[in-house]
NUMILUM-900387 format. One record per atom (N, C-alpha, C): atom name; residue in three letters; x, y, z; chain. Coordinates in steps of 0.02 Angstrom, whole numbers, plus 50000, padded with zeros to 5 digits. Example, Ala and Ser with C-alpha at 12.3 -4.5 7.8 and 13.67 -1.06 7.14 Angstrom:
+-------+-------+-------+-------+-------+-------+
! nukol ! marmi !    xx !    yy !    zz ! votor !
+-------+-------+-------+-------+-------+-------+
!     N !   ALA ! 50660 ! 49716 ! 50390 !     A !
!    CA !   ALA ! 50615 ! 49775 ! 50390 !     A !
!     C !   ALA ! 50660 ! 49835 ! 50390 !     A !
!     N !   SER ! 50642 ! 49888 ! 50354 !     A !
!    CA !   SER ! 50684 ! 49947 ! 50357 !     A !
!     C !   SER ! 50645 ! 50002 ! 50394 !     A !
+-------+-------+-------+-------+-------+-------+
REM end
This chain:
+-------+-------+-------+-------+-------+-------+
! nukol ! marmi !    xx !    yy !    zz ! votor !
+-------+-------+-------+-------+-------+-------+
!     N !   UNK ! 50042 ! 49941 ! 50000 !     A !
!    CA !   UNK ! 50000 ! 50000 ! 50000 !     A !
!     C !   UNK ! 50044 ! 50062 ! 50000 !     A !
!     N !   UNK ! 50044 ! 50104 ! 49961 !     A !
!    CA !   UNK ! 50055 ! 50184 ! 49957 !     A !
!     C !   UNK ! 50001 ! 50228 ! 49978 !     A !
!     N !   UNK ! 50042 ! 50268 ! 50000 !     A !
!    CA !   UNK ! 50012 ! 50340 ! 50028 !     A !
!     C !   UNK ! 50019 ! 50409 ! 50008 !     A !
!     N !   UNK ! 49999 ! 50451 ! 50008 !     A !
!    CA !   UNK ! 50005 ! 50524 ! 49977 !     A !
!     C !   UNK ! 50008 ! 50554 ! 50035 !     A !
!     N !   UNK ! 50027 ! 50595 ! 50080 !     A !
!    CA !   UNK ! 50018 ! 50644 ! 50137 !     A !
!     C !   UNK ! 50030 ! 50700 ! 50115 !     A !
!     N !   UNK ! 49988 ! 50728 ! 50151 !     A !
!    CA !   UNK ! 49963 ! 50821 ! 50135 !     A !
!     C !   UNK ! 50020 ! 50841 ! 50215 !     A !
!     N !   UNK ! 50077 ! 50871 ! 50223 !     A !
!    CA !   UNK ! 50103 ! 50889 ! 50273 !     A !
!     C !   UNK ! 50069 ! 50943 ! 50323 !     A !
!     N !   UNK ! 50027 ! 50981 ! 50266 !     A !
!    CA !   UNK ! 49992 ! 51046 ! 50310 !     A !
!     C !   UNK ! 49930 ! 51059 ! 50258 !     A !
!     N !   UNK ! 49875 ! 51063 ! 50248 !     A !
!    CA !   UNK ! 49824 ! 51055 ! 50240 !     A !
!     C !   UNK ! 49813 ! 51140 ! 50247 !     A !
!     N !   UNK ! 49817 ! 51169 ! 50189 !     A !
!    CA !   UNK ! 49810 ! 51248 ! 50171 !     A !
!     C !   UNK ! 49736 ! 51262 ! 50171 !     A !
!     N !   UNK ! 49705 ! 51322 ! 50176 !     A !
!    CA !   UNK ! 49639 ! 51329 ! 50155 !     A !
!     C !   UNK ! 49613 ! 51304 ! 50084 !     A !
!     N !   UNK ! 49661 ! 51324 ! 50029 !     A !
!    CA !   UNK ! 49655 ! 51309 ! 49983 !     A !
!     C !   UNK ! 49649 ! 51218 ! 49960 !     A !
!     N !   UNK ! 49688 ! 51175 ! 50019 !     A !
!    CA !   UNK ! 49684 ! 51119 ! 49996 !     A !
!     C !   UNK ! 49608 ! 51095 ! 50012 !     A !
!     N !   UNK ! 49586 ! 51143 ! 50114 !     A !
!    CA !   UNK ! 49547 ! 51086 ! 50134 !     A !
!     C !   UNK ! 49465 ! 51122 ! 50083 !     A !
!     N !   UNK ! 49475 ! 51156 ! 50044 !     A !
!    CA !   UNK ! 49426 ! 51174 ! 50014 !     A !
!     C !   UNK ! 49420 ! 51139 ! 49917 !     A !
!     N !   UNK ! 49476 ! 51104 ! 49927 !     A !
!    CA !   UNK ! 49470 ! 51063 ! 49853 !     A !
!     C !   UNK ! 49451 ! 50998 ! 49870 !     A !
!     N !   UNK ! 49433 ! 50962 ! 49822 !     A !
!    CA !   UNK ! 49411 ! 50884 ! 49827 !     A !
!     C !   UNK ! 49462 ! 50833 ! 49825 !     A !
!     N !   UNK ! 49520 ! 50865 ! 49840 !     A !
!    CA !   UNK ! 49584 ! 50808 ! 49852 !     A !
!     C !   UNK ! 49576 ! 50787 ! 49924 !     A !
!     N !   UNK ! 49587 ! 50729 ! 49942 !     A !
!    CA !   UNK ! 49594 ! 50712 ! 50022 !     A !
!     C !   UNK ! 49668 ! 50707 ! 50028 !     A !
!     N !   UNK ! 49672 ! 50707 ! 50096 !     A !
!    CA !   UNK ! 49751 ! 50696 ! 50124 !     A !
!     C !   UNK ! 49728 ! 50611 ! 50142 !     A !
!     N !   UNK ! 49811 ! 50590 ! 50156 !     A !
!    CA !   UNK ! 49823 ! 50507 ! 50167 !     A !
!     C !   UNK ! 49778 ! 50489 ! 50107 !     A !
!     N !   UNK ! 49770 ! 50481 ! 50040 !     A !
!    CA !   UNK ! 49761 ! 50428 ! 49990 !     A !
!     C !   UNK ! 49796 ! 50391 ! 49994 !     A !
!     N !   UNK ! 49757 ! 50318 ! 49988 !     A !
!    CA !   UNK ! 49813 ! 50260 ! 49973 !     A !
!     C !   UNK ! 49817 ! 50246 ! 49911 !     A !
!     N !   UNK ! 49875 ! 50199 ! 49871 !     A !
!    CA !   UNK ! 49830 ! 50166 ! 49824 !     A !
!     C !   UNK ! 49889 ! 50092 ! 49818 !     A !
!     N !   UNK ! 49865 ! 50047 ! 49785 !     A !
!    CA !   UNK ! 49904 ! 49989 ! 49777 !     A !
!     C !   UNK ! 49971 ! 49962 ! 49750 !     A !
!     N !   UNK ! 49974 ! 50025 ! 49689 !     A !
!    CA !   UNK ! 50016 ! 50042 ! 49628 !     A !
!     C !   UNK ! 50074 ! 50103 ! 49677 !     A !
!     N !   UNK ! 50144 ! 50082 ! 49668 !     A !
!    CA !   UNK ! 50180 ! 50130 ! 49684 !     A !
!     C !   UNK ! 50172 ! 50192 ! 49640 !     A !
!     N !   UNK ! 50180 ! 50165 ! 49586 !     A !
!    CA !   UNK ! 50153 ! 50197 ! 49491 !     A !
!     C !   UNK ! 50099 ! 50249 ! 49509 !     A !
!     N !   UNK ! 50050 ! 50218 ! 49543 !     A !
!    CA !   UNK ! 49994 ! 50266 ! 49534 !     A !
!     C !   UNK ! 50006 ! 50311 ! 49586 !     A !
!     N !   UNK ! 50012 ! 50288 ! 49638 !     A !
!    CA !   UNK ! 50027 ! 50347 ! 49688 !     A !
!     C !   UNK ! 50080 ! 50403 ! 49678 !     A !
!     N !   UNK ! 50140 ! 50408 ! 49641 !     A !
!    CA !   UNK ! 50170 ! 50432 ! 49602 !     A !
!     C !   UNK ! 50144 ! 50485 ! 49574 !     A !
!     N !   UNK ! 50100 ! 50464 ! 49518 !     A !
!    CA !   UNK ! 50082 ! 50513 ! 49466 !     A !
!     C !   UNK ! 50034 ! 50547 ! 49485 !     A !
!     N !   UNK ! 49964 ! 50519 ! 49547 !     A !
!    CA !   UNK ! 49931 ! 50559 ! 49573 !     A !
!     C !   UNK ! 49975 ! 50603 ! 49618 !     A !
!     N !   UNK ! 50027 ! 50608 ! 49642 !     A !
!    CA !   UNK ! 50060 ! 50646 ! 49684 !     A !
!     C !   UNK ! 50076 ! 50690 ! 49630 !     A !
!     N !   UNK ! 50134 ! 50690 ! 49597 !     A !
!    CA !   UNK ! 50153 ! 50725 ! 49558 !     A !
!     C !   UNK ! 50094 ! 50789 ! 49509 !     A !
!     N !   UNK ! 50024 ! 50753 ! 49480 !     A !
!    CA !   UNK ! 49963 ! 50784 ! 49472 !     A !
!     C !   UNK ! 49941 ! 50832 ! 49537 !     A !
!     N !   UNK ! 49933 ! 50813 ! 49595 !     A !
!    CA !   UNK ! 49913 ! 50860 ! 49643 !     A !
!     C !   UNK ! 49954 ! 50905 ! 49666 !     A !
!     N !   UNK ! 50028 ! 50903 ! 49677 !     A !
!    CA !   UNK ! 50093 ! 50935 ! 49673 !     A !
!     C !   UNK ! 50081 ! 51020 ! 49613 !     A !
!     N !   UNK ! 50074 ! 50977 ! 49545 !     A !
!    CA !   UNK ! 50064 ! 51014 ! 49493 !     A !
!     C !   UNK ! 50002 ! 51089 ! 49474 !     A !
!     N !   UNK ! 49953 ! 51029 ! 49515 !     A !
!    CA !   UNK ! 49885 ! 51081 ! 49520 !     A !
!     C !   UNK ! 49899 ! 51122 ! 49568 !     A !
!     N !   UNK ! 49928 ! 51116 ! 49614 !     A !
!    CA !   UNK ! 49916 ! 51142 ! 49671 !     A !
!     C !   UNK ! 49964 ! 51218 ! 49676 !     A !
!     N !   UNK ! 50009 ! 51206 ! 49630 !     A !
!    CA !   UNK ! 50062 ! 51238 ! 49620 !     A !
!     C !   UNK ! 50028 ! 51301 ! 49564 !     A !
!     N !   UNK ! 50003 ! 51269 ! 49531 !     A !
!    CA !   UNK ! 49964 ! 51314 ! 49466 !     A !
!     C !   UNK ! 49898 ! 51359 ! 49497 !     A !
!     N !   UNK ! 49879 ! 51307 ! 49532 !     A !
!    CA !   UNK ! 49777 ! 51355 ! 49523 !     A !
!     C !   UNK ! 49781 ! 51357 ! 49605 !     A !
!     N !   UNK ! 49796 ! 51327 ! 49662 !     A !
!    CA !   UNK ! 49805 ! 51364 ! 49725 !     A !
!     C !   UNK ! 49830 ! 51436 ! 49726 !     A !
!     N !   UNK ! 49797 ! 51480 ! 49765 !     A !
!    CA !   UNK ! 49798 ! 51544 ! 49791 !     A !
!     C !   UNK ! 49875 ! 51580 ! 49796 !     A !
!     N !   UNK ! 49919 ! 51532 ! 49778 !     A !
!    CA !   UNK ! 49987 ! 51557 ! 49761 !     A !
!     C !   UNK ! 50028 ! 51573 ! 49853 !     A !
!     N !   UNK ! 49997 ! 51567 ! 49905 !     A !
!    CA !   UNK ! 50022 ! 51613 ! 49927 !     A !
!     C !   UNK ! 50085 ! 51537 ! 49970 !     A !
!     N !   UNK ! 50074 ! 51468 ! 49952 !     A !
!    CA !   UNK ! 50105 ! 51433 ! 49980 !     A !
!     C !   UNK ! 50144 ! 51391 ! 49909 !     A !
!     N !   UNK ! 50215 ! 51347 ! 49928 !     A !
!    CA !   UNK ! 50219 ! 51298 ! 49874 !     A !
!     C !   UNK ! 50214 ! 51218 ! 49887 !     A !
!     N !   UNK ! 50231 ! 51203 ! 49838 !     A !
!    CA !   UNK ! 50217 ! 51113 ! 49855 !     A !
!     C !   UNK ! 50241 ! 51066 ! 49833 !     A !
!     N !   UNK ! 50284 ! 51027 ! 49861 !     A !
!    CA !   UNK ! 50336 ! 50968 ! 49826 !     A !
!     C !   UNK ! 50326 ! 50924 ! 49838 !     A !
!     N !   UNK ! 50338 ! 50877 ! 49815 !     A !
!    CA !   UNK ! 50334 ! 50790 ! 49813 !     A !
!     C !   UNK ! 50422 ! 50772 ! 49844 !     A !
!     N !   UNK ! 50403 ! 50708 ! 49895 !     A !
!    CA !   UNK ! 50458 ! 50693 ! 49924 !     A !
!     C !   UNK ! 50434 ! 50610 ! 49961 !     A !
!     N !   UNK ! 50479 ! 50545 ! 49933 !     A !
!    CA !   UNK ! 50461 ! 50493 ! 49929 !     A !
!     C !   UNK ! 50513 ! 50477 ! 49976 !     A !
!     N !   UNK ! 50452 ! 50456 ! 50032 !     A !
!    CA !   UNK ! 50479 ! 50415 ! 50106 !     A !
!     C !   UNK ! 50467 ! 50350 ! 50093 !     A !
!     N !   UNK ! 50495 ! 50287 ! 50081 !     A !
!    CA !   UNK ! 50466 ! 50235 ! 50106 !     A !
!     C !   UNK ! 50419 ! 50213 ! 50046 !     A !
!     N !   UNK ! 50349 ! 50213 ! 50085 !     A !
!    CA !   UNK ! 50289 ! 50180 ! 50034 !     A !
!     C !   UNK ! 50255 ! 50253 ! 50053 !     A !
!     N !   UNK ! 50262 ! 50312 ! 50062 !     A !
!    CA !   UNK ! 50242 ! 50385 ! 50091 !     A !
!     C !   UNK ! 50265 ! 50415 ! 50040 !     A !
!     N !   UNK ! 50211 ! 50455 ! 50005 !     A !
!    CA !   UNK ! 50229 ! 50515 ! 49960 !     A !
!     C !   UNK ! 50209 ! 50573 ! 49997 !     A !
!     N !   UNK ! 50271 ! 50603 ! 50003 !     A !
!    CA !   UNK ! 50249 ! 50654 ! 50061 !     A !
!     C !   UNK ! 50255 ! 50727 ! 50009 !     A !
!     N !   UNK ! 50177 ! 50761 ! 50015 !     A !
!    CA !   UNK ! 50181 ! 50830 ! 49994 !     A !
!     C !   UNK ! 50174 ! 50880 ! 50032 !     A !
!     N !   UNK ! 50257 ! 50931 ! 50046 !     A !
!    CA !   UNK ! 50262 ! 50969 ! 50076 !     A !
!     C !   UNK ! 50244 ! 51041 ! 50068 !     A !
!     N !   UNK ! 50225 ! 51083 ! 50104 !     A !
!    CA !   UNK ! 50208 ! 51141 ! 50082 !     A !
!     C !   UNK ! 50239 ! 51195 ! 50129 !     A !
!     N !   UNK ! 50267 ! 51248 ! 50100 !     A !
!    CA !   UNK ! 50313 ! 51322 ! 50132 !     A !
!     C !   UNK ! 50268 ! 51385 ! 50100 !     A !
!     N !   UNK ! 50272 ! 51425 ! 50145 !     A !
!    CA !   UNK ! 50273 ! 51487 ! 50111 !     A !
!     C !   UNK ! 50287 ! 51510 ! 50068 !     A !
!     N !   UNK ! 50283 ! 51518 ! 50018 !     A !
!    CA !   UNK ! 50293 ! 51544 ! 49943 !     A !
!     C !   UNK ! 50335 ! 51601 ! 49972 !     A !
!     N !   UNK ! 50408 ! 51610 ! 49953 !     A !
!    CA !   UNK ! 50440 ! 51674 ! 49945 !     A !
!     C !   UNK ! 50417 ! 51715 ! 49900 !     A !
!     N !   UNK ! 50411 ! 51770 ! 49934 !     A !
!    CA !   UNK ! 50409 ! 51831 ! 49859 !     A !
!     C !   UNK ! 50476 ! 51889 ! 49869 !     A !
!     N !   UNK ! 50487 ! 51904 ! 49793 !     A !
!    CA !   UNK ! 50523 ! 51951 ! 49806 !     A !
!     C !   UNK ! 50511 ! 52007 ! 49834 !     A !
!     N !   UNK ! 50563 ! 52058 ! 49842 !     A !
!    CA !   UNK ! 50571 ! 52109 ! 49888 !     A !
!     C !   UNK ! 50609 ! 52166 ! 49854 !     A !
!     N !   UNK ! 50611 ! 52228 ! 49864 !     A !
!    CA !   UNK ! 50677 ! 52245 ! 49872 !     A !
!     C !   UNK ! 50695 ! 52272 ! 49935 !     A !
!     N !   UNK ! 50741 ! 52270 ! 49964 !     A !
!    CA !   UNK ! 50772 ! 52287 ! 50041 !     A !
!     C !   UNK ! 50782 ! 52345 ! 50038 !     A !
!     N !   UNK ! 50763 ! 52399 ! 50085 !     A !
!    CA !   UNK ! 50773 ! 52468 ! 50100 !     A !
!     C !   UNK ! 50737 ! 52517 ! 50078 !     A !
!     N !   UNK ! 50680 ! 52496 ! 50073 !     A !
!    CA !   UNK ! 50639 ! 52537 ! 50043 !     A !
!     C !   UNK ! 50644 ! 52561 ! 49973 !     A !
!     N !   UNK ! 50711 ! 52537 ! 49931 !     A !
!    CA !   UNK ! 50726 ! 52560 ! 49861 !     A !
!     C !   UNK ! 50681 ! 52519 ! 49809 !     A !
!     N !   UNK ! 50652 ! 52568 ! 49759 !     A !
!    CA !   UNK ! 50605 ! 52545 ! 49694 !     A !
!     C !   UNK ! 50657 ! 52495 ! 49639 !     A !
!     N !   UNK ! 50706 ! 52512 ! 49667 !     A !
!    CA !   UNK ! 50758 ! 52470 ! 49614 !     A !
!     C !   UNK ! 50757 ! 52493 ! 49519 !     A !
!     N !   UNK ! 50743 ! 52546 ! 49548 !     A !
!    CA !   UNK ! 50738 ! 52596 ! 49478 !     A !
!     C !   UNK ! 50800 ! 52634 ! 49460 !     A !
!     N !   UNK ! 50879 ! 52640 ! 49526 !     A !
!    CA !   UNK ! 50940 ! 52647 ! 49528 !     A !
!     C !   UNK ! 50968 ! 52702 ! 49525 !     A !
!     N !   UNK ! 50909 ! 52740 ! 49553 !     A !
!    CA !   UNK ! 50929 ! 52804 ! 49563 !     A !
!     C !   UNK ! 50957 ! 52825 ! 49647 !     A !
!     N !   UNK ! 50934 ! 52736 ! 49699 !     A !
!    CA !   UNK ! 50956 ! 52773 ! 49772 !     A !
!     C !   UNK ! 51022 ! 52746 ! 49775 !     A !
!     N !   UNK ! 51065 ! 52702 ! 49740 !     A !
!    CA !   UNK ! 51145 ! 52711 ! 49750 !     A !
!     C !   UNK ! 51188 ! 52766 ! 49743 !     A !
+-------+-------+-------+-------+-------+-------+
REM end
């Protein structure tokens, strides 16, 4: 038996029709459904988190972080006029 795990369960996930802990029989399949929910989740979720695939065992574990965004530091527009 394979597994899919959702590490943190975003608004965005617990409001889609994916469940966390899927099993399935097929290493194969659990795989490509990981990799598919990985993909979506990355595309049409609210952007504000990301999401990777990471294979424990018989555990496809999908992790999720805070989406970095850029910045610029010091209050500068980066338009290069404050150096």
């Amino acid at each position: 038996m394979f597994t899919i795990n959702i590490t943190k369960e975003c608004g965005c996930f617990k409001k889609s029709a994916y469940e966390n802990n899927m099993t399935f029989e097929s290493k194969d399949d659990a795989l490509l459904q990981a990799k598919l929910m990985e993909n979506h989740m990355n595309q049409k979720f609210y952007q504000k988190h990301t999401f990777w695939v990471e294979e424990d065992g018989n555990t496809f574990r999908i992790n999720v972080a805070e989406r970095v965004r850029e910045s610029h530091s010091g209050g500068c527009c980066g338009s290069g006029h404050c150096s």
